[in-house]
C-alpha positions as CSV (number, residue, x, y, z in Angstrom):
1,X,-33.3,12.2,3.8
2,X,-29.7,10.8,4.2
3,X,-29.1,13.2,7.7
4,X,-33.2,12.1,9.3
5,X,-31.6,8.5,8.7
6,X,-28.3,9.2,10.4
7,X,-30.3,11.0,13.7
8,X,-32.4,7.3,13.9
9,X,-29.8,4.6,13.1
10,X,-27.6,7.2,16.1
11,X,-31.2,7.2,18.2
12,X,-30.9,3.4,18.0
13,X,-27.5,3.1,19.5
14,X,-27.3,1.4,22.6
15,X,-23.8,0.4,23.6
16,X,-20.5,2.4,22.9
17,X,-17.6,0.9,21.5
18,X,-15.8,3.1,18.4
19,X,-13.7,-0.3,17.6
20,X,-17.3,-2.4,17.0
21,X,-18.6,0.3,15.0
22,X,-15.8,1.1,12.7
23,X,-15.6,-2.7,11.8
24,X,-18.9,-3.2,11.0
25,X,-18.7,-0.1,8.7
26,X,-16.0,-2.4,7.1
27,X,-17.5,-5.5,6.9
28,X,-20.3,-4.0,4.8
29,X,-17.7,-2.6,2.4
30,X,-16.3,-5.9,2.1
31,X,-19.8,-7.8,1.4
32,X,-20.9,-4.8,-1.1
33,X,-17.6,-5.5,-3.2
34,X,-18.2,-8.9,-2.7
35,X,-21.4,-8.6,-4.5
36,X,-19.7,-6.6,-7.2
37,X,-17.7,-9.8,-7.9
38,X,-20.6,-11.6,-7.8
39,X,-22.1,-9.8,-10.4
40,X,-19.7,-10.5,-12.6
41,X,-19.5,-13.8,-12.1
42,X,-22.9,-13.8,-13.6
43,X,-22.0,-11.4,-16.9
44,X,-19.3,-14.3,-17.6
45,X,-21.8,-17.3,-16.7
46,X,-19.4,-18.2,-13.8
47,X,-20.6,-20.0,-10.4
48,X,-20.9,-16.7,-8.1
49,X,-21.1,-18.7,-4.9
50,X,-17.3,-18.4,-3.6
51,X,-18.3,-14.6,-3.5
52,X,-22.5,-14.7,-2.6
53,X,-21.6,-17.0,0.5
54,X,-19.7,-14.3,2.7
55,X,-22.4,-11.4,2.0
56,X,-25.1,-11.7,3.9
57,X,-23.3,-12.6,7.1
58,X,-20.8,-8.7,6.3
59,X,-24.0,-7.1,5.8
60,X,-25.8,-8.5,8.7
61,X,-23.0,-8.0,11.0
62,X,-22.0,-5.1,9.7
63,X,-25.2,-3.2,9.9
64,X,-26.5,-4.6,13.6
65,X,-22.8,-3.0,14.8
66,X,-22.4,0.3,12.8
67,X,-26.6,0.5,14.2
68,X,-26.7,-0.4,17.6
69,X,-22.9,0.8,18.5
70,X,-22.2,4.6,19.0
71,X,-18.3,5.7,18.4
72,X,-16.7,6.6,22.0
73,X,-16.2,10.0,23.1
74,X,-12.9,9.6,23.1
75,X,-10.3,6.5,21.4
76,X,-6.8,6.4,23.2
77,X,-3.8,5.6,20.9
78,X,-3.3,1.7,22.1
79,X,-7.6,1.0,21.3
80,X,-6.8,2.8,17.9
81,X,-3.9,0.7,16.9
82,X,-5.7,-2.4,18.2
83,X,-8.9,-0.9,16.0
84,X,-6.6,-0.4,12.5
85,X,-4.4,-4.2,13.5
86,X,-8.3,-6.0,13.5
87,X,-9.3,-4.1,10.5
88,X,-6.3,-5.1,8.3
89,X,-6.9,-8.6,9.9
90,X,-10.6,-8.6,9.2
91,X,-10.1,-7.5,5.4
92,X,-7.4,-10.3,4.8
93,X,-9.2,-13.1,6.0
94,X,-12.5,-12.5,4.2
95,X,-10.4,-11.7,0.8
96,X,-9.3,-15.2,1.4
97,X,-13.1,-16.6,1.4
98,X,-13.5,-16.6,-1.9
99,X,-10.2,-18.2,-3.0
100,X,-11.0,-21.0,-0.5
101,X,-14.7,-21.5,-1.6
102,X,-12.6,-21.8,-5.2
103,X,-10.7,-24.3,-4.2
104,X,-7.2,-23.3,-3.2
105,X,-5.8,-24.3,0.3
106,X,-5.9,-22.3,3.7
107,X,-2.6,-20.8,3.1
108,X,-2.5,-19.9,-0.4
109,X,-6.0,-17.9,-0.5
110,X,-4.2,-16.0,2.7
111,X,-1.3,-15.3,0.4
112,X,-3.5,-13.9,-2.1
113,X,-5.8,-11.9,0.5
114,X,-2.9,-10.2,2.2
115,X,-0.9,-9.8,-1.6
116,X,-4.1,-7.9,-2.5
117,X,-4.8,-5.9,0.2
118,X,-1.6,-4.9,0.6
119,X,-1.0,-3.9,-2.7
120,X,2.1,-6.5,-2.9
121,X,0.9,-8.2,-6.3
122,X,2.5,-10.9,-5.9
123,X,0.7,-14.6,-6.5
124,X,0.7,-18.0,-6.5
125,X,-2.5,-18.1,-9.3
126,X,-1.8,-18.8,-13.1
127,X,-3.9,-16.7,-14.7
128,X,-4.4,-18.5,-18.0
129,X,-6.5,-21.2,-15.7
130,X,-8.7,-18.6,-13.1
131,X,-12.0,-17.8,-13.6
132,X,-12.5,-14.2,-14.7
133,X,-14.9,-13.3,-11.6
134,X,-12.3,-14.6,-9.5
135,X,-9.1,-12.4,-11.5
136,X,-11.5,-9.3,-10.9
137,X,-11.9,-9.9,-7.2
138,X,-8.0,-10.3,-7.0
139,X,-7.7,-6.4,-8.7
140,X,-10.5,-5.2,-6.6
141,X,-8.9,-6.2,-3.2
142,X,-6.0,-4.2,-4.2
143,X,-8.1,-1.5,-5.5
144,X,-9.6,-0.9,-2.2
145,X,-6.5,-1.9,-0.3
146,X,-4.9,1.4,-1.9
147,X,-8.0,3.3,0.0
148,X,-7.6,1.5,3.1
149,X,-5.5,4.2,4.8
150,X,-8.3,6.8,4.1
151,X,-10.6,4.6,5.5
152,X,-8.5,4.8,8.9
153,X,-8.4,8.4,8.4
154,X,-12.1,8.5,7.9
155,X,-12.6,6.9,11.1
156,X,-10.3,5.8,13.5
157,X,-8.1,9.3,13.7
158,X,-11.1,11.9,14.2
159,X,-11.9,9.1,17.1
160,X,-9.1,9.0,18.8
161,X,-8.7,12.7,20.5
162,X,-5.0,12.3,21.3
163,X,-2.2,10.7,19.0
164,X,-4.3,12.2,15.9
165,X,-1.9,14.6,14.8
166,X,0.7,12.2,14.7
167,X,-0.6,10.5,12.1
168,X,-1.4,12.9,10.1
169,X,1.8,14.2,10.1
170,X,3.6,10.5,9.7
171,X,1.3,9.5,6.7
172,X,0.8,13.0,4.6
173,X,4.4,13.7,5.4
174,X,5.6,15.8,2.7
175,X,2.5,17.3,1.9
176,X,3.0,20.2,4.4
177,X,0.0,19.1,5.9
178,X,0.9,20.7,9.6
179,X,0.5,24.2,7.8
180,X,-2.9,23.1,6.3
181,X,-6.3,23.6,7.5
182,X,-7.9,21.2,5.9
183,X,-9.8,18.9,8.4
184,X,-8.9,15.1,8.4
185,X,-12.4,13.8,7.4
186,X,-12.3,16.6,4.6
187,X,-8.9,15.2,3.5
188,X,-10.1,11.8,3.3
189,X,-12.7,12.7,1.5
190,X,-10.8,14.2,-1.1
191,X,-7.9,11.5,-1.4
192,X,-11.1,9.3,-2.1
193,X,-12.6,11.4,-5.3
194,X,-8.9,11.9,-6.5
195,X,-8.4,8.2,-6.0
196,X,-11.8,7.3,-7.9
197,X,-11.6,10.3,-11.0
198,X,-7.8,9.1,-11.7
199,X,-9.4,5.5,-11.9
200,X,-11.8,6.2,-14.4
201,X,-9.3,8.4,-16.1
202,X,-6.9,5.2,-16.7
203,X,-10.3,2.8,-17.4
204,X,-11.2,5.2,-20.4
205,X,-7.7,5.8,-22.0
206,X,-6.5,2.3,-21.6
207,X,-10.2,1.3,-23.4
208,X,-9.9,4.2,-26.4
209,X,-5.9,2.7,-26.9
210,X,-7.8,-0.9,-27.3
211,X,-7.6,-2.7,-24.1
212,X,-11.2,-4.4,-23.5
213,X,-13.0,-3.5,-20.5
214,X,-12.3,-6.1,-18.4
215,X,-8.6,-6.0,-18.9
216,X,-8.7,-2.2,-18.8
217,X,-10.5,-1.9,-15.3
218,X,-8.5,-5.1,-14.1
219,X,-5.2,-3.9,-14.9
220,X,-6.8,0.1,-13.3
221,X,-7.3,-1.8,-10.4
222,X,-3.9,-2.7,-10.3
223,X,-2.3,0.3,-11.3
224,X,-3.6,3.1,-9.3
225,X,-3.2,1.1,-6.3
226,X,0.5,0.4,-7.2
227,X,-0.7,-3.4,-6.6
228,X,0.0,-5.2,-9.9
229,X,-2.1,-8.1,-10.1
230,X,-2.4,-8.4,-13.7
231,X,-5.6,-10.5,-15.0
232,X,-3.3,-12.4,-17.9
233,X,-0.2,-14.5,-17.2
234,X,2.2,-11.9,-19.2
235,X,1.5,-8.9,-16.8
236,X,1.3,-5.7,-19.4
237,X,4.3,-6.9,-21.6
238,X,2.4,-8.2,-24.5
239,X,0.2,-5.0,-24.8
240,X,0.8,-2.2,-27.1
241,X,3.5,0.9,-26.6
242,X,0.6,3.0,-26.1
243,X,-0.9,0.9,-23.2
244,X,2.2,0.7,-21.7
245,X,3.0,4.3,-21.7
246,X,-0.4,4.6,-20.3
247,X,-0.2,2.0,-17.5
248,X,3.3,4.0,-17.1
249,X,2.3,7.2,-16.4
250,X,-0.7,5.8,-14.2
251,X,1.3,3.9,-12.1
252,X,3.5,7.3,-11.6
253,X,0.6,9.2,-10.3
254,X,-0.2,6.7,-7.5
255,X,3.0,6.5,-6.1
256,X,2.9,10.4,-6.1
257,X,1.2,12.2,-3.1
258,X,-2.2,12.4,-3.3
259,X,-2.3,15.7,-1.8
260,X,-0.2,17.2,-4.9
261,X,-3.1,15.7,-6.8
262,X,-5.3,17.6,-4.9
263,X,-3.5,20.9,-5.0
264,X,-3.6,20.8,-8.9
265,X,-6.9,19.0,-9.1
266,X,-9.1,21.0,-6.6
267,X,-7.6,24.2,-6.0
268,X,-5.6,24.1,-9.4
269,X,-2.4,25.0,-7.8
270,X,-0.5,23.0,-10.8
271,X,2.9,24.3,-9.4
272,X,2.6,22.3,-6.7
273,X,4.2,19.2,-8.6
274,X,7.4,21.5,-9.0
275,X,7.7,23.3,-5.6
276,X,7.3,19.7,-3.9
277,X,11.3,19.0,-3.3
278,X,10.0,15.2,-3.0
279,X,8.6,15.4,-6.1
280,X,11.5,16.5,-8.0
281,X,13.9,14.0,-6.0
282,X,11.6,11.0,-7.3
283,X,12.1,11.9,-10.5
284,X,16.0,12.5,-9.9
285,X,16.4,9.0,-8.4
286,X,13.9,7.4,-11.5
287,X,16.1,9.0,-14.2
288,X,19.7,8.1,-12.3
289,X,18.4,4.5,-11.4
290,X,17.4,3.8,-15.1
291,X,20.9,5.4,-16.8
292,X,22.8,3.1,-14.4
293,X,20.8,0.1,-14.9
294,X,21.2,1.2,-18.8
295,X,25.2,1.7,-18.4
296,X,25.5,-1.7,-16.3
297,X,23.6,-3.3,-19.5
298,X,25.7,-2.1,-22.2
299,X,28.8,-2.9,-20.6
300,X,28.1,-5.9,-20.0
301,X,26.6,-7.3,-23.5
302,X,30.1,-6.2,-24.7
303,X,29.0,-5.7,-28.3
304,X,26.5,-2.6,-27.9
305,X,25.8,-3.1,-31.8
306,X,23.3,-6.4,-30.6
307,X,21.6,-4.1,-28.4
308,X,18.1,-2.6,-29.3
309,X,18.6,1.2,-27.5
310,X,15.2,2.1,-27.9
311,X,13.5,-0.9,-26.4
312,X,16.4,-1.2,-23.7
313,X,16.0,2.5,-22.4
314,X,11.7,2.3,-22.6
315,X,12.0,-2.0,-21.2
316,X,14.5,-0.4,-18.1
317,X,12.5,2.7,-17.5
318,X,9.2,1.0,-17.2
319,X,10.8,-1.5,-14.5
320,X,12.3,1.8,-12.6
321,X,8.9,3.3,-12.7
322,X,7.4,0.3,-11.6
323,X,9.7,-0.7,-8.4
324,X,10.0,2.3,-7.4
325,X,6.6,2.9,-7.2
326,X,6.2,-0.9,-5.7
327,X,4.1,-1.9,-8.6
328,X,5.6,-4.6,-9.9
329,X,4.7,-4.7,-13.6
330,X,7.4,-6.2,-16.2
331,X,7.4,-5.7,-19.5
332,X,11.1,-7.2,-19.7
333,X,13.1,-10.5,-19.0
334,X,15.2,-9.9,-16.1
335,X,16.6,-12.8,-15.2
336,X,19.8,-12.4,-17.1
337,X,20.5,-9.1,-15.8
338,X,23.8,-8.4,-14.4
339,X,23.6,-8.5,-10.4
340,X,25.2,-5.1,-10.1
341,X,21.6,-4.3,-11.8
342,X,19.6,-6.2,-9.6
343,X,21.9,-3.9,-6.5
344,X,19.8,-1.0,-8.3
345,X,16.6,-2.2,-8.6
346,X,16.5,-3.3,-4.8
347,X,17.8,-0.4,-3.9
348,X,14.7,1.4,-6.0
349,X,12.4,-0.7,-4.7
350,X,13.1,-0.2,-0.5
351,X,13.6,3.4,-1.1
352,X,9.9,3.6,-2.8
353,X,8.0,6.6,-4.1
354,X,6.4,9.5,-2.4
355,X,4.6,9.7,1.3
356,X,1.4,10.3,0.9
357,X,0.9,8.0,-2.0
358,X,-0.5,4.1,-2.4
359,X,3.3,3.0,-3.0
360,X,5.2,1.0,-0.2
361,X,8.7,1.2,0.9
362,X,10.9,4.0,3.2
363,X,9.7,7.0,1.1
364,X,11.9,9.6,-0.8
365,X,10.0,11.9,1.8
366,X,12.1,10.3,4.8
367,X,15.5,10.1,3.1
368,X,15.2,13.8,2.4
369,X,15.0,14.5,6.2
370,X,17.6,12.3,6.6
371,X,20.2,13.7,4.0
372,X,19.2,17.2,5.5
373,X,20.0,15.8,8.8
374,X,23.4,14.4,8.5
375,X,24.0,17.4,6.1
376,X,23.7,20.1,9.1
377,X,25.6,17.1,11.0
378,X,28.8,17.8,8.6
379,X,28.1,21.1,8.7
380,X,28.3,21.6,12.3
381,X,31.5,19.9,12.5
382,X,33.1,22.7,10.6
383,X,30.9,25.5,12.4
384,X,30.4,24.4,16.1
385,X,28.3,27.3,17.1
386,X,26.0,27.8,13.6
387,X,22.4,26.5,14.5
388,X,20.6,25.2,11.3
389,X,17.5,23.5,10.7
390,X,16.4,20.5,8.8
391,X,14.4,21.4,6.3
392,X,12.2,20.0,3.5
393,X,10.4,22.1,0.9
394,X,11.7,25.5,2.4
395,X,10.0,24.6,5.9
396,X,11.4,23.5,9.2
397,X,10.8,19.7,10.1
398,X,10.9,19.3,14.2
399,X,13.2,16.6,15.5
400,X,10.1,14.2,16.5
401,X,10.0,13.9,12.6
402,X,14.0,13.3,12.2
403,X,13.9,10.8,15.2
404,X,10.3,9.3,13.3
405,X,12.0,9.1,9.8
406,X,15.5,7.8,11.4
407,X,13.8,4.7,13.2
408,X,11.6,3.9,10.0
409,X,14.4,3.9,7.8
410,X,16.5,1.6,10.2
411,X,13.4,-0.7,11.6
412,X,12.9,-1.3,7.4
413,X,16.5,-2.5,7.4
414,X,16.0,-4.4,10.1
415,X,12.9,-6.4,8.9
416,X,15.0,-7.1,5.9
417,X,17.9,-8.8,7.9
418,X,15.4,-10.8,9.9
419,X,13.2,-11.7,6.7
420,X,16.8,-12.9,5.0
421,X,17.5,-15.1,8.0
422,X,14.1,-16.7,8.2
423,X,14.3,-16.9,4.4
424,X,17.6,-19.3,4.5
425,X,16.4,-21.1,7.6
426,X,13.0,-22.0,6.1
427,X,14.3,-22.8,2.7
428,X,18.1,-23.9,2.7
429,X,17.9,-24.2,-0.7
430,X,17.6,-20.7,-1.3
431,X,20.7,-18.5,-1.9
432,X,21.7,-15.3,-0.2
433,X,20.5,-12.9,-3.3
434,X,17.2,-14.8,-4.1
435,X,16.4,-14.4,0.2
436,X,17.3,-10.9,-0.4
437,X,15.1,-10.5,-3.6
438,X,12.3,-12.0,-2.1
439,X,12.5,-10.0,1.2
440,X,12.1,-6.9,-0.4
441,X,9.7,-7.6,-2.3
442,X,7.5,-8.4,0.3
443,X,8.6,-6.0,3.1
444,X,8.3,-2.8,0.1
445,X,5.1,-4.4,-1.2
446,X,6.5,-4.8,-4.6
447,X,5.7,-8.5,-5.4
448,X,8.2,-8.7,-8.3
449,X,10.0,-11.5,-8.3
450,X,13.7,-10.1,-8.4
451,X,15.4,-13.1,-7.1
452,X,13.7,-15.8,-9.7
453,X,12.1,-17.9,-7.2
454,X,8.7,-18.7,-7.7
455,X,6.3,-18.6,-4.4
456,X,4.5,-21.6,-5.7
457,X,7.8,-23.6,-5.1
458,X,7.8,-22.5,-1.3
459,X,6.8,-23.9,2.1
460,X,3.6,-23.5,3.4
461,X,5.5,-21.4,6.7
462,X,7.1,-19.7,4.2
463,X,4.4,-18.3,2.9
464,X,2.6,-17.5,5.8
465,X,5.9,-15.7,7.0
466,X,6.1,-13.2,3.8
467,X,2.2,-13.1,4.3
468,X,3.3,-11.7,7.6
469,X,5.4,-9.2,6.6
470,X,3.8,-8.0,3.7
471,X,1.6,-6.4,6.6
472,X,4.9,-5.4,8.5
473,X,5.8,-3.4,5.3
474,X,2.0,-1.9,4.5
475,X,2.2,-0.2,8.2
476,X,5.9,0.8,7.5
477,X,7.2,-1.7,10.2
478,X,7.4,0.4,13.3
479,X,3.4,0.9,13.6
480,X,2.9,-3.4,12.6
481,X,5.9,-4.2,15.3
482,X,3.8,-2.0,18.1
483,X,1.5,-5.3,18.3
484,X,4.4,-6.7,20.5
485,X,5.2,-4.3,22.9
486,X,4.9,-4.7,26.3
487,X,4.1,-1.1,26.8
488,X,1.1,-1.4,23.7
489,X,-0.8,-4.2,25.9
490,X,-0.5,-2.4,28.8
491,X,-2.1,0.6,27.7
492,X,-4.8,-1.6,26.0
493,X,-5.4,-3.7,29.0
494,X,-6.0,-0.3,30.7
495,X,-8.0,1.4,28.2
496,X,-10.1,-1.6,28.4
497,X,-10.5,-1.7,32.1
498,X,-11.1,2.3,31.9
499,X,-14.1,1.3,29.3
500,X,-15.6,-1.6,31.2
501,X,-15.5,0.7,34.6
502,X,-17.3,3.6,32.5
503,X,-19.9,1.3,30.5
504,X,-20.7,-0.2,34.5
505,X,-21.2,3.1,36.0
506,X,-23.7,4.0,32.7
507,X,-26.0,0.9,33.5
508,X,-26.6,2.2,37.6
């Protein structure tokens, strides 16, 4: 039944555009989980308006393009960036609807849209005062914005003919992906069912430990995603040990490679957590972050006999766990932490977790090229003639990937510098280390507010500006930063001439 529908909505195709199509596949996404909200508006006897508003025009839309548009034979590199830029674009802007319709202003229910979709987490809402149909909306977005890089997988890289394999390798880095068979929509597919079976997983333990649902799926919504929009005020710090361990352990997994999750989950290949040199280096750089941030504690209460071990080693290993997986959950006061602490926990939050995962930031994946890298580089000094590869996980990495993992790492640096700058520009209020905190939060998509500033107490440009690169650090800077290249618009501007000249020849 589902393939004779397919052959007659692709009989009623009549134009060709790859871009038009893809987009209207995502505009009816965003009205059917629109409609979820809706729905529960209703269960909580809310107004369901702010969410009922947008649907019919997504679904309208959406189905008259993904109908009467056929995808492209081919979809160069500069029409494939420009597709994935409106996408993101597109999502933001009609998460904002709903905040708007609620109440808040232009800017702010941006903020929140690109917070969620981005999986940043971090708001200007109170929790205590939202209604609960608008809280689960806020979760969702992040929930799907955690799939949203599938979704490009899905469709824009089996469209594009050339450029594909580059993304592949830049996104699945790590995951030895170049040696695997596995076709791209096939890989989607599977990052999807892993993405959904972990979710219900976390939505049934958190519920057995005592959460209720709605907190359980909320704060599921949150987690796998590595978002962190919690739907209360106190984030997960006033839940139980078990919860926390839960939400601990959940937040782990997605800022772990999905496509280790598939090796043990599919093809039950469970070693494939310990052969993964990433892996292992994640949990290295957890466990070292946390004893220093421990050490840098005790030393400087002076009288380690006022000091709670227990609750200091599981409070400082939950905030590891959840910067470095750019979650941004706290179950501790931070704000009189030492500074050399707060060193740490920026550090852990820019580095990130593993490629291939939900998480933001550089990637463990890219600093292990990089340490291979300048390792044969020290080598070489003392060996002139030796010839040595860099390698990762017992396999070769070509020097496109060194040069590809060099420039992320330094264009991630670079954002930082410039997002400082604007920071004490915009607010000359702000000090050096609160600019710094709130940079990298927004540039790892962490959202925790390192620095102690509250986002309610910025300028409206300022927000717009972290909005901004919230984005810049979701596409890992150098991909967001192609949008203002010279070379980009050239190839787009020729793309589109190439397209008009085809479509022209079609009609005589």
């Amino acid at each position: 039944m589902f393939r004779a529908l397919h052959v007659r909505i692709t009989n009623r195709a009549r134009w060709e555009s790859s871009t038009v199509k893809v987009l209207g596949v995502i505009e009816i996404i965003l009205g059917v989980i629109l409609s979820a909200s809706a729905v529960i508006a209703l269960l909580y006897d809310e107004d369901p308006m702010m969410f009922v508003y947008p649907v019919p025009i997504l679904l309208i839309l959406g189905t008259l393009q993904y109908t009467f548009f056929r995808n492209g034979e081919t979809l160069r590199p500069a029409g494939g960036m420009m597709m994935m830029f409106t996408a993101w674009w597109l999502a933001f802007f009609v998460s904002a609807v709903p905040f708007c319709l609620y109440g808040f202003s232009f800017t702010d229910s941006l903020f929140e849209g690109v917070s969620g979709f981005t999986t940043t987490g971090v708001t200007i809402m109170d929790g205590a005062s939202i209604p609960y149909s608008l809280l689960f909306w806020r979760a969702l977005i992040q929930w799907a914005g955690g799939i949203a890089v599938v979704l490009i997988f899905l469709f824009l890289i089996p469209m594009m003919g050339i450029g594909g394999k580059a993304f592949v390798n830049n996104e699945f880095a790590g995951s030895v992906t170049y040696n695997f068979s596995m076709r791209i929509k096939s890989a989607a597919r599977n990052f999807i069912s892993i993405y959904v079976l972990l979710s219900a997983a976390e939505v049934v333990l958190l519920v057995i430990s005592g959460m209720g649902p709605f907190d359980a799926v909320t704060t599921m919504f949150s987690t796998i995603s590595t978002g962190g929009f919690a739907a209360g005020g106190n984030s997960v710090a006033g839940q139980s040990f078990v919860i926390q361990v839960i939400v601990l352990a959940f937040m782990f997994l997605g800022g772990t490679n999905f496509y280790l999750h598939y090796r043990a989950l599919k093809k039950r290949e469970f070693a494939a957590y310990k052969k993964s040199q990433e892996f292992a280096w994640t949990v290295i750089w957890f466990l070292l972050a946390t004893a220093a941030i421990i050490v840098i504690l005790l030393i400087s209460a002076g009288n380690i006999a006022d000091i709670d071990i227990g609750n200091t080693i599981w409070d400082t290993l939950f905030t590891v766990v959840s910067m470095g997986t750019t979650t941004g959950y706290v179950i501790a006061d931070q704000s009189m932490w030492p500074f050399a602490a707060y060193v740490i926990m920026w550090m852990v939050m820019l580095f990130g977790s593993m490629s291939g995962s939900t998480s933001g930031g550089i990637k463990i994946y890219r600093l292990l090229i990089l340490r291979s890298y300048v390792s044969n580089g020290i080598y070489k000094m003392f060996h002139p003639r030796s010839v040595r590869d860099v390698r990762v996980d017992g396999h070769s990495v070509d020097m496109d990937a060194v040069v590809s993992a060099t420039v992320v790492i330094m264009m991630f640096i670079v954002a930082l510098i410039v997002s400082m700058i604007f920071l004490l520009v915009s607010e000359p209020w702000m000090t050096v280390s609160e600019s710094a905190g709130l940079s990298i939060s927004a540039i790892s998509n962490t959202g925790i507010n390192t620095g102690g500033v509250d986002v309610r107490d910025l300028s409206d440009v300022t927000r717009m500006f972290l909005s901004f690169m919230m984005w810049v650090g979701r596409l890992e800077v150098v991909l967001a930063l192609l949008l203002f290249t010279r070379t980009f618009w050239v190839d787009l501007i020729s793309d589109l001439r190439g397209t008009l000249q085809t479509a022209g020849k079609g009609r005589n």
